[in-house]
N, CA, C and O of each residue as an XYZ file, in Angstrom:
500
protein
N     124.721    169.144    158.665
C     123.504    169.745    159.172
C     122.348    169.571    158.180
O     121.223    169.396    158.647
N     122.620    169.622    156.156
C     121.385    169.854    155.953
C     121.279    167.971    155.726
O     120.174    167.561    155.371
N     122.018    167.277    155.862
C     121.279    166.007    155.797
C     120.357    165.708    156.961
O     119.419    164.921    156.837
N     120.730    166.575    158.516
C     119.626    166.184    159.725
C     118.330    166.441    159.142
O     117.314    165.748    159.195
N     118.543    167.611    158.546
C     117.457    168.549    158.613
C     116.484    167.633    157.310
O     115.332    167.216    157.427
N     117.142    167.548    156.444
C     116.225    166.425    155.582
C     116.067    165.459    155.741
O     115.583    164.885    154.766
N     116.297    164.677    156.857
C     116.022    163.496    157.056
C     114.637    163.853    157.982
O     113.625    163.201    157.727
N     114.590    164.780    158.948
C     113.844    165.239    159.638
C     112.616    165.742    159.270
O     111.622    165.746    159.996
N     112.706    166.327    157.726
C     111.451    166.490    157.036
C     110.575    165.261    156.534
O     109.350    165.213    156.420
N     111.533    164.269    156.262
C     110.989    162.858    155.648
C     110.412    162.496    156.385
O     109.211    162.417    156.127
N     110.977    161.963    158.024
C     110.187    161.654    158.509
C     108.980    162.369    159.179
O     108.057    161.612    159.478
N     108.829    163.576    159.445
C     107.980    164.434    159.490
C     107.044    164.455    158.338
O     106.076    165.119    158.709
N     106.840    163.985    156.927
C     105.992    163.651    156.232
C     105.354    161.983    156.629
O     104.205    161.769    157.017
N     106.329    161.026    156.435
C     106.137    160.097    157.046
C     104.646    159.747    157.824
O     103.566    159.277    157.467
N     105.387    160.386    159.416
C     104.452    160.522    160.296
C     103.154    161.660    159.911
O     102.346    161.936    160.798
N     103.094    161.962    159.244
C     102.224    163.089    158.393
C     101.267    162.029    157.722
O     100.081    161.901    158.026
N     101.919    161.301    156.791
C     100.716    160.215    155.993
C     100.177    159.635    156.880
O      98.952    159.513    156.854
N     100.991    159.073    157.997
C     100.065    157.867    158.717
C      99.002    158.161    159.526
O      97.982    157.489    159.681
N      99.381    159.504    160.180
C      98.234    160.389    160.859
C      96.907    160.150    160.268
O      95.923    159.734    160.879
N      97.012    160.612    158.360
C      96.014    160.787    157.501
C      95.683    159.323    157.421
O      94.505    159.030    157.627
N      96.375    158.536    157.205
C      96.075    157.095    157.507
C      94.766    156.652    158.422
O      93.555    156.450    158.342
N      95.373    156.649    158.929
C      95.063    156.160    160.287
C      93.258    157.065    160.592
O      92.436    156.411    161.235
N      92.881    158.373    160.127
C      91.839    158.951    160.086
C      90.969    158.556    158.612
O      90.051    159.254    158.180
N      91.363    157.556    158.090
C      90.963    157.193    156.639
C      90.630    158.069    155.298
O      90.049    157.848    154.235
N      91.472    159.459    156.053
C      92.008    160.212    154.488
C      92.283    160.059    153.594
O      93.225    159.267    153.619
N      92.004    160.390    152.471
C      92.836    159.855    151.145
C      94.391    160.102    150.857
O      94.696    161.269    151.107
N      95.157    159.541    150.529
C      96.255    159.818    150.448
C      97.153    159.481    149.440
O      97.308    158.291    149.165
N      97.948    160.600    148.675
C      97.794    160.052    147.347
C      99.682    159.719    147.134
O     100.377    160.729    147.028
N     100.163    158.787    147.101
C     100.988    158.362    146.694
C     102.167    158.676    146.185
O     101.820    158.146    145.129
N     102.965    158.950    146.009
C     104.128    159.494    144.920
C     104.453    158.278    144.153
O     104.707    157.209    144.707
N     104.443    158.476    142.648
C     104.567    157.515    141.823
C     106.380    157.853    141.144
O     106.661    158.947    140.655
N     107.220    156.916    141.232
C     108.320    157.046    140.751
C     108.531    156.796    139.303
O     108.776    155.640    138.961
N     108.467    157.721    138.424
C     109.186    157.828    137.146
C     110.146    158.529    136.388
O     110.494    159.702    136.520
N     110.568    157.616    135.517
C     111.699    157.832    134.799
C     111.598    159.427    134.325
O     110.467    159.738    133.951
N     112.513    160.399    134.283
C     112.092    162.293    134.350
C     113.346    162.496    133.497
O     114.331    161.814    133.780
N     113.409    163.365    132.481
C     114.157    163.882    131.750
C     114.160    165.194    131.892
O     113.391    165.921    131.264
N     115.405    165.802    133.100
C     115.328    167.492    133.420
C     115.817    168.407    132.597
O     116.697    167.997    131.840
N     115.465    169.709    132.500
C     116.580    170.513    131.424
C     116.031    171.730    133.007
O     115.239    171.641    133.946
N     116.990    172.720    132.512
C     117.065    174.147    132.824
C     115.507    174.586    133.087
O     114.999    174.957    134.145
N     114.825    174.405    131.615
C     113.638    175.214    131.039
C     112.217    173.984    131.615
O     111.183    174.350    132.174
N     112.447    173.079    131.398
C     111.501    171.410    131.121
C     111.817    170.771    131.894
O     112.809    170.900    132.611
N     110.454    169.357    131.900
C     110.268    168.154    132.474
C     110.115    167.310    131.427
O     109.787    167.869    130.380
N     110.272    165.977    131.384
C     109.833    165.411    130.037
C     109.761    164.162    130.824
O     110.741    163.750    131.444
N     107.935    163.182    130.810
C     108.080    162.043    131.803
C     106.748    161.374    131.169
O     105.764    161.906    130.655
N     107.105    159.881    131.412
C     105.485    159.198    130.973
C     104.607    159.429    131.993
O     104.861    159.654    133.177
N     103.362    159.341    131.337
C     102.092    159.542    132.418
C     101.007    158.453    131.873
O     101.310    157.739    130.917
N      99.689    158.341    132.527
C      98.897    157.613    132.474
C      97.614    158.887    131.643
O      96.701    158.599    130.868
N      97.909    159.928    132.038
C      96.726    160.808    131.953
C      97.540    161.669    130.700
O      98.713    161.762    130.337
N      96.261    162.225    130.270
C      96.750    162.885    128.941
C      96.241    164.632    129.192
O      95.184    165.152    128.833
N      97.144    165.119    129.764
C      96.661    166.804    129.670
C      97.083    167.702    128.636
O      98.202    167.853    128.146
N      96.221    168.153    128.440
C      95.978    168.868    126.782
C      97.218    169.911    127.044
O      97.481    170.334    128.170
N      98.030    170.313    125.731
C      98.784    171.171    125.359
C      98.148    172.334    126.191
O      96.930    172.480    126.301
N      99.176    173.227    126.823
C      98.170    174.944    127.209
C      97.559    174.393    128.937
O      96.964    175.275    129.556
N      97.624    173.800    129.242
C      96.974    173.461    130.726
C      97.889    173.721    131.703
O      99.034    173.964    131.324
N      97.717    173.726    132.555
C      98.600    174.493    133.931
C      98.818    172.808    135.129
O      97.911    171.993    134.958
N      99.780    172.446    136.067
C      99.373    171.690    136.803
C     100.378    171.725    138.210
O     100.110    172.492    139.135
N     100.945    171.282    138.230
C     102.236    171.556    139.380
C     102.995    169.804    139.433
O     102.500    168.721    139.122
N     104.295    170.146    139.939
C     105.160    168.877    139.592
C     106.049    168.748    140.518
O     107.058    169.431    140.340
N     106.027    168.224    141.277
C     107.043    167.654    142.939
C     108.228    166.345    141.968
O     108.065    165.212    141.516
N     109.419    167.371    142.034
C     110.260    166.182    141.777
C     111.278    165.923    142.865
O     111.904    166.922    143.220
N     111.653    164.448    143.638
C     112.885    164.536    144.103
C     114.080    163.904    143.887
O     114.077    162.687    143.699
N     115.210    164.594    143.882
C     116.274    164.203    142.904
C     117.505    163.978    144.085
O     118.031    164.679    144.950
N     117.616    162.784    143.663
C     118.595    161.138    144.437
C     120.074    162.203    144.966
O     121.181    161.832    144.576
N     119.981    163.353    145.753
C     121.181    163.810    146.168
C     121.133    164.321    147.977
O     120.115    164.676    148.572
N     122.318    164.236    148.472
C     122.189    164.423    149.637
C     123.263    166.009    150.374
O     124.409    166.446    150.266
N     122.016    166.358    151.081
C     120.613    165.928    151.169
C     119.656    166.020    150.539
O     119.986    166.425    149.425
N     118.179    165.813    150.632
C     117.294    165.117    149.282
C     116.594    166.480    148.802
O     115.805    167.023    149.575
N     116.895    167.124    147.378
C     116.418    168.220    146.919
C     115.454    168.102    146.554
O     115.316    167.102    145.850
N     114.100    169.050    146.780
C     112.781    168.665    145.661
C     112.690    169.827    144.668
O     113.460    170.774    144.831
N     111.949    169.837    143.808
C     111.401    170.588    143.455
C     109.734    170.789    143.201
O     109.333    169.947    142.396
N     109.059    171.360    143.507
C     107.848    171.591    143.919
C     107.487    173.310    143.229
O     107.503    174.382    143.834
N     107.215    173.063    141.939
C     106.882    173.929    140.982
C     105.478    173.656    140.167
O     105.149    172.472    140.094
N     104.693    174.539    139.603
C     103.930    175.144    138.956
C     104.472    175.068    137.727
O     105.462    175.754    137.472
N     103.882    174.181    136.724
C     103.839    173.559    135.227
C     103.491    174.172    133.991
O     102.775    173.173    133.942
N     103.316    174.685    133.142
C     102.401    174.131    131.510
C     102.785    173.663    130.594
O     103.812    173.774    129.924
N     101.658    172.933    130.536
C     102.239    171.693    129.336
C     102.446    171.880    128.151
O     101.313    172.361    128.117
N     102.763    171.965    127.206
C     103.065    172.330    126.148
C     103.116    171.047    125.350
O     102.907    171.332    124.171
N     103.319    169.686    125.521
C     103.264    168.763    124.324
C     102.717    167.436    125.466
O     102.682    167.483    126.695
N     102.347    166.352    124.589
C     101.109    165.257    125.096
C     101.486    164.376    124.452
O     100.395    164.076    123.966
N     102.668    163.166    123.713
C     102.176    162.715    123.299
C     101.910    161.168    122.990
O     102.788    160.393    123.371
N     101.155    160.808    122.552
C     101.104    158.915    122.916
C     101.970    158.150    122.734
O     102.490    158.512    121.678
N     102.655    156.988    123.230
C     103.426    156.228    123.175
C     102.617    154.773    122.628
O     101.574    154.333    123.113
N     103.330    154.220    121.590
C     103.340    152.798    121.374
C     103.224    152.084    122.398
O     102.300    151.283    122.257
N     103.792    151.995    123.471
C     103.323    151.224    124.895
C     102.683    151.345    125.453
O     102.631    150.689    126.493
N     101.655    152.383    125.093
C     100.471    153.315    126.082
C     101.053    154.396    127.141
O     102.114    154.569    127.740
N     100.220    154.814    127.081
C     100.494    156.210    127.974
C     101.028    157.205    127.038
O     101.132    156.996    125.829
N     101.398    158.406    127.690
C     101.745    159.977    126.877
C     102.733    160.397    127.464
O     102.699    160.623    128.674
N     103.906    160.601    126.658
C     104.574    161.592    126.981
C     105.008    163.083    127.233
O     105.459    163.879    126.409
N     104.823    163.222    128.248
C     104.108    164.802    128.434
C     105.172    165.747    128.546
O     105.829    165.277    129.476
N     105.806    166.891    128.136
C     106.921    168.315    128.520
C     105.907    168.887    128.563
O     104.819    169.040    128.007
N     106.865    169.344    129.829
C     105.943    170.478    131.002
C     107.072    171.602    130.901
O     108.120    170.960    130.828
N     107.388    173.012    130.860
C     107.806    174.408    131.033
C     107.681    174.285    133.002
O     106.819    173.874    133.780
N     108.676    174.727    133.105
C     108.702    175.122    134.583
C     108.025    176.507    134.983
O     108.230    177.272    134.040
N     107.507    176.971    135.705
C     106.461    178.354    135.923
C     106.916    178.778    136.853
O     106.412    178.206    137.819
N     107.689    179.562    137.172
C     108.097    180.361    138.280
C     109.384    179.498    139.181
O     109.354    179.499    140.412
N     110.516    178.764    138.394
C     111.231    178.340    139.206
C     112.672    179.009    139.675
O     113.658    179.006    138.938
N     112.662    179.452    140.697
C     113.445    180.696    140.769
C     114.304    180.514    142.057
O     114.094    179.630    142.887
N     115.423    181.570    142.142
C     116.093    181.282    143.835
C     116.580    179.637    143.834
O     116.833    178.929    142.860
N     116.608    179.351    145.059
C     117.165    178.084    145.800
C     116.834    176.966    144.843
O     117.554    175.985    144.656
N     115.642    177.209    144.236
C     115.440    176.026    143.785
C     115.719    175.613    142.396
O     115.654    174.452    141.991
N     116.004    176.544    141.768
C     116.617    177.016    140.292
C     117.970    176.652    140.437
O     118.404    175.801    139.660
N     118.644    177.088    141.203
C     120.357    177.043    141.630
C     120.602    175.501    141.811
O     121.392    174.799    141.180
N     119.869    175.191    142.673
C     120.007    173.882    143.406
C     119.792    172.750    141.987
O     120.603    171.828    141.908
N     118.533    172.882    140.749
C     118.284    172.623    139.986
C     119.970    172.339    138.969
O     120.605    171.363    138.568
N     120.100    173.797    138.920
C     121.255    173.933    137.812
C     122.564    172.699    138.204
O     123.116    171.967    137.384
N     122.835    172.762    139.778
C     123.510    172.011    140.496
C     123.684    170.677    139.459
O     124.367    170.269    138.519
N     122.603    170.324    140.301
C     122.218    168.888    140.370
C     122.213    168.402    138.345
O     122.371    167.345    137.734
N     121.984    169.627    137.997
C     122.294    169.095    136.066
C     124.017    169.229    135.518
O     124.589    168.873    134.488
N     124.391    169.805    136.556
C     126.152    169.560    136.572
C     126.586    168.834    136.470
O     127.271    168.280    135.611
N     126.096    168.606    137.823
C     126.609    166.997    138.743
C     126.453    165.496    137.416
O     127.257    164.603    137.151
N     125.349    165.733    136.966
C     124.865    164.636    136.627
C     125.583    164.575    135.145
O     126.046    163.528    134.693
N     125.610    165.680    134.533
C     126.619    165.944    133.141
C     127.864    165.065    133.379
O     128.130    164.066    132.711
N     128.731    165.632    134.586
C     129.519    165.112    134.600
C     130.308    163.542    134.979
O     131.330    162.932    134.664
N     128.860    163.330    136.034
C     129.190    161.650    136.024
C     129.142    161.000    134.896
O     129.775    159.957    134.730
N     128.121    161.722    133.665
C     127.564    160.685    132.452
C     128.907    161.081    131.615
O     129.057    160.341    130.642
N     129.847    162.003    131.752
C     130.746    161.963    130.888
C     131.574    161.126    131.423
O     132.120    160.254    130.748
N     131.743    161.251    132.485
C     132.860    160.012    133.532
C     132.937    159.009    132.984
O     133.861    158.581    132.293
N     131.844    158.489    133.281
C     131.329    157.052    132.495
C     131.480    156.765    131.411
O     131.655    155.597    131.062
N     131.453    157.663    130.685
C     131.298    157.473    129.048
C     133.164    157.036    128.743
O     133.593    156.115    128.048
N     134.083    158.228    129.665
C     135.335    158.671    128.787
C     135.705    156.609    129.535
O     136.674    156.112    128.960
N     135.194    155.880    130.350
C     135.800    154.655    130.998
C     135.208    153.602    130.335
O     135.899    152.589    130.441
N     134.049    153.414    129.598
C     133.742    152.735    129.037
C     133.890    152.774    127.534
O     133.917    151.652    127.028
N     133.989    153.755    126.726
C     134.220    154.068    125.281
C     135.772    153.311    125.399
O     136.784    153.411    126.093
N     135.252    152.474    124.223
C     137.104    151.829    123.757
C     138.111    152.776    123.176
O     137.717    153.230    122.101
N     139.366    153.245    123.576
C     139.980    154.011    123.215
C     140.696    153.514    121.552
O     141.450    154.279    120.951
């Protein structure tokens, strides 16, 4: 059931952009990058540099089925430049609580434990 139901939202955004499309709205993109989650943090390159202490909000969705987001309220706490350009920014999560906290914790289980999987099959004994 909840994979109908998320598939049903996708495309219900979907058809959501093209609407805006199609009326020559602006419409702004989701950019896919590399995200380092914790419990507490976000940790991700950016193009833009927002000062330590600033507030912003952060839509992440994370590769499980069905497709979890998180759609939280930010502050940044560190900025900083990379040798390749751009900034690496940690963001504090602001109010992430209930379903989406749980679902969060989940999904940092899950992922613990595949990377140990992997590790105990590839490390030479």
């Amino acid at each position: 059931m909840g994979l109908f139901q998320s598939l049903d939202m996708r495309l219900g955004r979907i058809l959501d952009s093209l609407g805006r499309l199609s009326r020559g709205e602006p419409l702004l993109l989701p950019e896919v990058l590399p995200i380092r989650l914790s419990e507490v943090a976000a940790t991700f390159p950016t193009r833009t540099s927002p000062p330590p202490g600033s507030s912003g909000r952060l839509l992440v969705e994370l590769p499980t089925l069905p497709v979890f987001e998180i759609d939280c309220p930010v502050a940044v706490i560190s900025c900083q430049p990379q040798p390749s350009g751009g900034n690496l920014v940690t963001a504090l999560w602001k109010g992430l609580e209930g379903e989406m906290h749980e679902n969060l914790l989940q999904y940092l289980i899950l992922r613990q434990r595949e990377i140990l999987a992997f590790r105990s099959h590839v490390t030479p004994s």
